[in-house]
mmCIF file of the C-alpha atoms, coordinates in Angstrom:
data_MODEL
# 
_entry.id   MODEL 
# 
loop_
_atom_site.group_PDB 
_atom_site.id 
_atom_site.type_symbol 
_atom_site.label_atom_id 
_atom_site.label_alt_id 
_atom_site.label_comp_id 
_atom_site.label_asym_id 
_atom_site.label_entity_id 
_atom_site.label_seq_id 
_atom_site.pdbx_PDB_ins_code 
_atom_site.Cartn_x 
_atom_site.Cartn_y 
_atom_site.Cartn_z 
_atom_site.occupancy 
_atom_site.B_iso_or_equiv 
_atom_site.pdbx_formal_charge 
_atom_site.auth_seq_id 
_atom_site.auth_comp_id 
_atom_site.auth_asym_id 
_atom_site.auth_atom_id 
_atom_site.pdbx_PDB_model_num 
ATOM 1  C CA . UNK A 1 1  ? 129.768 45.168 168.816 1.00 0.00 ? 1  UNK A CA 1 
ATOM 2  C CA . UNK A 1 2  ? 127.795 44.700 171.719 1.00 0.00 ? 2  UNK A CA 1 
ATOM 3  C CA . UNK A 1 3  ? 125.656 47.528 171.515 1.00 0.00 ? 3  UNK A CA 1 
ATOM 4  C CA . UNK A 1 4  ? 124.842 46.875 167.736 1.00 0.00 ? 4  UNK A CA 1 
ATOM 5  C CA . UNK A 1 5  ? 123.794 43.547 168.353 1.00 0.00 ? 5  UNK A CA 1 
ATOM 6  C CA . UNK A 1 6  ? 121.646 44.673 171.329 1.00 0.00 ? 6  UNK A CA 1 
ATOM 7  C CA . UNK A 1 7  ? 120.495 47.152 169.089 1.00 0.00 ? 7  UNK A CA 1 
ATOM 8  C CA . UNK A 1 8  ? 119.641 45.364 166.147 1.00 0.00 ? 8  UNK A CA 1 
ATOM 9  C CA . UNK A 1 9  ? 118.001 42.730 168.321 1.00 0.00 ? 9  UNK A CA 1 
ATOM 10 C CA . UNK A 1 10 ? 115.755 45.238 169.686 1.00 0.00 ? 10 UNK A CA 1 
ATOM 11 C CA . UNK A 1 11 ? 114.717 46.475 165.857 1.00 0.00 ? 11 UNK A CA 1 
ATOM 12 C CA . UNK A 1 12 ? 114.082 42.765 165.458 1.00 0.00 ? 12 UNK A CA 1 
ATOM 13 C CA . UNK A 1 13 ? 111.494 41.890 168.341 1.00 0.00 ? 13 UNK A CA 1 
ATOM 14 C CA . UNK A 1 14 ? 111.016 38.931 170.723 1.00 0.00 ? 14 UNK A CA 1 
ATOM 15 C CA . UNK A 1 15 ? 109.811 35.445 169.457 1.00 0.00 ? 15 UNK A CA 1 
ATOM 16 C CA . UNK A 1 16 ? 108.737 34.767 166.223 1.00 0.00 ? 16 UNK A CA 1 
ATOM 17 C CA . UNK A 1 17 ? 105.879 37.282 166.903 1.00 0.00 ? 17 UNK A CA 1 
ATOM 18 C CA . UNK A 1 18 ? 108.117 39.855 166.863 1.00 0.00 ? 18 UNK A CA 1 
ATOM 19 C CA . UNK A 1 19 ? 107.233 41.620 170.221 1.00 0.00 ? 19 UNK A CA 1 
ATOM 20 C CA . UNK A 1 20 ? 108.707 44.356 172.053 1.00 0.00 ? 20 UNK A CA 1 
ATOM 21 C CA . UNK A 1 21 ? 110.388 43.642 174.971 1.00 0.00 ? 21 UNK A CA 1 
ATOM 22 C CA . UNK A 1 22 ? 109.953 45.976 177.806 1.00 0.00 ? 22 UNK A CA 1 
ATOM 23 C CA . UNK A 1 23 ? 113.275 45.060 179.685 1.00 0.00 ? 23 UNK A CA 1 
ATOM 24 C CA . UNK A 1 24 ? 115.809 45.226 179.809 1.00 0.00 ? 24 UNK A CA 1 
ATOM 25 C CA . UNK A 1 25 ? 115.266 48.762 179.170 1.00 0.00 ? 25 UNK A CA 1 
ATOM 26 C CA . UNK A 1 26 ? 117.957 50.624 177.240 1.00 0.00 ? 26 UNK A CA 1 
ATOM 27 C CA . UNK A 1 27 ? 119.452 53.952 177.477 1.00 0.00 ? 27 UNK A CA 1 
ATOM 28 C CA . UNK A 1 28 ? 122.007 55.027 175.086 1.00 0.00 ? 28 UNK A CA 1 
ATOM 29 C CA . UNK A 1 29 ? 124.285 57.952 176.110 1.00 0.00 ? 29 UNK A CA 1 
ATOM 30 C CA . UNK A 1 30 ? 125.155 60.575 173.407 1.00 0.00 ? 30 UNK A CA 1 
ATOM 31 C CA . UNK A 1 31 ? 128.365 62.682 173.876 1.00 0.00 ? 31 UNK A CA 1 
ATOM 32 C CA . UNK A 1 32 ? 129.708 65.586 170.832 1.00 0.00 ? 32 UNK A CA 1 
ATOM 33 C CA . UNK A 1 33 ? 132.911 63.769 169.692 1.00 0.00 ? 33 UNK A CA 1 
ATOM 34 C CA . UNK A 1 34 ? 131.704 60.447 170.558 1.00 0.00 ? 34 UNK A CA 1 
ATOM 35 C CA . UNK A 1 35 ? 128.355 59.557 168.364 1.00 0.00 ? 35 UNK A CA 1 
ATOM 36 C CA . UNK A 1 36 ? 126.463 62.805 167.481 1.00 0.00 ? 36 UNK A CA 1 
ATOM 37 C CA . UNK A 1 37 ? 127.206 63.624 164.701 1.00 0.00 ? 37 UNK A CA 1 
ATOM 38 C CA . UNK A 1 38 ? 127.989 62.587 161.913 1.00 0.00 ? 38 UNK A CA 1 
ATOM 39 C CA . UNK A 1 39 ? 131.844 61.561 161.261 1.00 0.00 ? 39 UNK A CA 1 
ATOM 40 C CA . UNK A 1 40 ? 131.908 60.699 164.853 1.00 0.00 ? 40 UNK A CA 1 
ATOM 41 C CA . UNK A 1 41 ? 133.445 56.827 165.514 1.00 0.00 ? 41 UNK A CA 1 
ATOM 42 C CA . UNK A 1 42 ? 130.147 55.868 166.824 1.00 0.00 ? 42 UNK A CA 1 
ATOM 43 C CA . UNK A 1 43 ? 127.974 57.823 164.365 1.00 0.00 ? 43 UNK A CA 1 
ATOM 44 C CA . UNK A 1 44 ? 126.374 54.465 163.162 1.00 0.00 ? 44 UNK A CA 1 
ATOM 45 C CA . UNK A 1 45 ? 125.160 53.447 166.336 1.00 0.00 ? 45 UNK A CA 1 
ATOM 46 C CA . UNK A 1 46 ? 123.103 56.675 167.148 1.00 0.00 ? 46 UNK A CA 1 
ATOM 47 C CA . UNK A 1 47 ? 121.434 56.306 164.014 1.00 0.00 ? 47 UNK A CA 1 
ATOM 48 C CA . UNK A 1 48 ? 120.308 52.602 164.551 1.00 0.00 ? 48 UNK A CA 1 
ATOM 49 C CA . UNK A 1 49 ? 119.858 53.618 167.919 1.00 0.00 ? 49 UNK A CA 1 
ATOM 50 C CA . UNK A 1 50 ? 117.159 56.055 166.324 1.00 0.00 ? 50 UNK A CA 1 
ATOM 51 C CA . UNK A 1 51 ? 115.858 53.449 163.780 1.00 0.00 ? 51 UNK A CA 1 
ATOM 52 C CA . UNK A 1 52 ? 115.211 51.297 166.980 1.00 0.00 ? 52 UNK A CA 1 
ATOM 53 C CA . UNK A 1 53 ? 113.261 54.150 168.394 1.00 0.00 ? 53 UNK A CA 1 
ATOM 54 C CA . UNK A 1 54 ? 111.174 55.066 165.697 1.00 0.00 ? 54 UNK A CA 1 
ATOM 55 C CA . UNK A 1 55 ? 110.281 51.035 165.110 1.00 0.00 ? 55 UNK A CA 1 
ATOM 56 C CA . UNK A 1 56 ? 110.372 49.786 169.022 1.00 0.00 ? 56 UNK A CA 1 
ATOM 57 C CA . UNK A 1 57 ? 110.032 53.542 171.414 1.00 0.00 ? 57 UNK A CA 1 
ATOM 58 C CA . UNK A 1 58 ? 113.586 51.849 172.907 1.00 0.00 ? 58 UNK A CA 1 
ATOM 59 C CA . UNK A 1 59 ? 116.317 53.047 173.940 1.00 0.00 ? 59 UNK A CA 1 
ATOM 60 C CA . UNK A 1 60 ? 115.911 55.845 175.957 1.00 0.00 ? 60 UNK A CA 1 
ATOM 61 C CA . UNK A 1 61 ? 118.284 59.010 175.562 1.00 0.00 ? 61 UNK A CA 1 
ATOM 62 C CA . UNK A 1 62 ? 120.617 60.333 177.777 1.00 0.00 ? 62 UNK A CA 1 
ATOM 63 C CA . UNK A 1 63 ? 122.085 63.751 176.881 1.00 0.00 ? 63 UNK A CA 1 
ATOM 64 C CA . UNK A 1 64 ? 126.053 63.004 178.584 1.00 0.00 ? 64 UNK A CA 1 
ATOM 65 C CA . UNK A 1 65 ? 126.801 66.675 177.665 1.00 0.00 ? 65 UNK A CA 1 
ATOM 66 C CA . UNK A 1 66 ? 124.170 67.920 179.930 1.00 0.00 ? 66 UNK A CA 1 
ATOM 67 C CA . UNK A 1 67 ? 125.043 71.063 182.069 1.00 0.00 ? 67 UNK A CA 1 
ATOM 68 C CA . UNK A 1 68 ? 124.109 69.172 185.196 1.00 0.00 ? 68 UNK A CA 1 
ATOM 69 C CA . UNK A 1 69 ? 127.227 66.950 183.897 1.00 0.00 ? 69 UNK A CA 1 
ATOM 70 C CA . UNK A 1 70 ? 129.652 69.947 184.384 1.00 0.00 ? 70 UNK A CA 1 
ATOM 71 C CA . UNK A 1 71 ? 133.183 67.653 184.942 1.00 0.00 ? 71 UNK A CA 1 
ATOM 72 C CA . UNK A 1 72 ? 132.799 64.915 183.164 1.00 0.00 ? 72 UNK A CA 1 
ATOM 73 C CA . UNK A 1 73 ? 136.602 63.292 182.596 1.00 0.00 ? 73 UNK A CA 1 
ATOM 74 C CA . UNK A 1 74 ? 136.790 60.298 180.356 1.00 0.00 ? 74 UNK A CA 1 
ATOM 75 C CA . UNK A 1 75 ? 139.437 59.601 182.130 1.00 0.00 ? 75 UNK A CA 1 
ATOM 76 C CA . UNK A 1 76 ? 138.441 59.223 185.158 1.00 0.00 ? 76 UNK A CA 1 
ATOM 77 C CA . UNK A 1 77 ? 135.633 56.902 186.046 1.00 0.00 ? 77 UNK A CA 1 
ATOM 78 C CA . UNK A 1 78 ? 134.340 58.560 189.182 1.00 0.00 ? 78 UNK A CA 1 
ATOM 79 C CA . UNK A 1 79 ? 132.902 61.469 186.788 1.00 0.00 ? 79 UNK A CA 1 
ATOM 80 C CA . UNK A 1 80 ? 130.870 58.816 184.458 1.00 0.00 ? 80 UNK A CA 1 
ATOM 81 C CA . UNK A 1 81 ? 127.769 59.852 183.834 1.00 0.00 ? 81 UNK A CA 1 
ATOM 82 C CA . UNK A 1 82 ? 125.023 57.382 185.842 1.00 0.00 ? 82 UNK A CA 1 
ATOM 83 C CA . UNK A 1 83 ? 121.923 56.533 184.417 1.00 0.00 ? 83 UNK A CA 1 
ATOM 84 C CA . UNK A 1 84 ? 121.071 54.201 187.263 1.00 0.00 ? 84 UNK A CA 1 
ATOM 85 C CA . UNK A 1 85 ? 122.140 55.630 190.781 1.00 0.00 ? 85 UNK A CA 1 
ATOM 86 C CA . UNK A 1 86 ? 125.578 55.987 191.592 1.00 0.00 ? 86 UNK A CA 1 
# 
């Protein structure tokens, strides 16, 4: 719920201008089995993830399956992908 609303607030725009706001600055993570494609439990939020791209150039993407991300364990926190240090 938390990411929709932060979503949809960033489709909406700041102020009754509707601006863009350039922080905070969002990057959504994209895993297979998790919000890819579609079918996926958080299917819905990639796509308004992408309608807030295409209307606002935010959020950023962050490809979890990476190679780079070799050992990623949901189950284990120490192997989260970071998208801000570590």
């Amino acid at each position: 719920m938390v990411i929709k609303a932060l979503l949809e607030v960033s489709i909406e725009g700041l102020g009754k201008l509707h601006k863009t706001s350039i922080f905070p600055c969002g990057i959504f993570q994209m895993m297979d089995g998790v919000n890819r494609k579609e079918g996926e439990p958080n299917y819905d939020l990639y796509q308004l993830a992408l309608r807030s791209t295409a209307q606002r150039l935010y959020p950023n993407y962050a490809n979890v399956d990476w190679t780079g991300n070799i050992g990623y364990d949901r189950n284990d926190p120490r192997t989260y992908f970071s998208t801000m240090g570590r």
